[in-house]
C-alpha positions in Angstrom: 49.7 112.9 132.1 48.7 116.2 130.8 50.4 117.3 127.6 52.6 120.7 128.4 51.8 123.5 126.0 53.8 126.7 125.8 52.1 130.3 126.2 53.8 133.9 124.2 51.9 137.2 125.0 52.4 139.4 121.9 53.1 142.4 123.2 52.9 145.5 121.5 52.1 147.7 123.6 53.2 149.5 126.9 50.8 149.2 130.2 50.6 153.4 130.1 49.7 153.4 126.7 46.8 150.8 127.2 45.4 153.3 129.7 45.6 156.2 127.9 43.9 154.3 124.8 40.9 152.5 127.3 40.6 156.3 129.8 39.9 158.2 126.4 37.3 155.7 124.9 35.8 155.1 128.3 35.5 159.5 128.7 34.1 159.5 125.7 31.8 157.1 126.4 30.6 158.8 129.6 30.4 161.9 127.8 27.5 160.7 125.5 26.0 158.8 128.2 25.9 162.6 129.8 24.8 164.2 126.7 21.7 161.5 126.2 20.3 161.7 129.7 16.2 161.7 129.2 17.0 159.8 125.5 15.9 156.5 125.6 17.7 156.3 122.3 21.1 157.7 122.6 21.2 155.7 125.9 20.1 153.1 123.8 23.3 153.6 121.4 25.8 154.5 124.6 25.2 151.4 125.5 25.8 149.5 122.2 29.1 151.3 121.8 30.3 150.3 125.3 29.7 146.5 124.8 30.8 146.5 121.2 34.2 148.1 122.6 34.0 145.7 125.8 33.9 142.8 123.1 36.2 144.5 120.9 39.1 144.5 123.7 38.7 140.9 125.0 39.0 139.8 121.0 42.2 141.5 121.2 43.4 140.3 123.4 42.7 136.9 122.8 44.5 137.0 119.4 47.4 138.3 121.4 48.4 135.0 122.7 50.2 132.2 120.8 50.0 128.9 121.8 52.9 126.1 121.0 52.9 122.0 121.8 56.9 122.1 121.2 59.6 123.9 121.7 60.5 123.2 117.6 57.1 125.2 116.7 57.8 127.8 119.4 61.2 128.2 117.2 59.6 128.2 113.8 57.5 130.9 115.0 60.6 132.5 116.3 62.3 132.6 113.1 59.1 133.6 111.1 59.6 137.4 113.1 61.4 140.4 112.0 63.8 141.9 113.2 63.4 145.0 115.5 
């Protein structure tokens, strides 16, 4: 019998806001790749930004979820929060 684990998404964040935050970087990131057409190098450096954000994003969201064997450490958790 598997051992049932419980899941929180931190969420900080609202769905619009995401967008806005990924449709800038992502413009700005097609903007240089624009700019650096015929550079091997800027091309070159496009590129590295766009994986180092791609990376970036999936750490993120990685961190944002909490994993708990029992409902007394989901509570401790709990507690540990403030109060919004």
């Amino acid at each position: 019998m598997s051992e049932e684990k419980i899941v929180v998404i931190d969420k900080r964040e609202s769905v619009l806001e995401s967008f806005y935050k990924d449709f800038v970087t992502f413009s700005l990131l097609a903007f240089c790749i624009y700019i650096s057409q015929g550079s091997t190098f800027w091309t070159f450096v496009t590129g590295l930004l766009f994986l180092l954000f791609t990376f970036a994003k999936i750490s993120i969201i990685m961190k944002r979820h909490n994993v708990f064997k029992s409902k007394k450490e989901l509570l401790d958790w709990a507690n540990k929060l403030d109060d919004a």
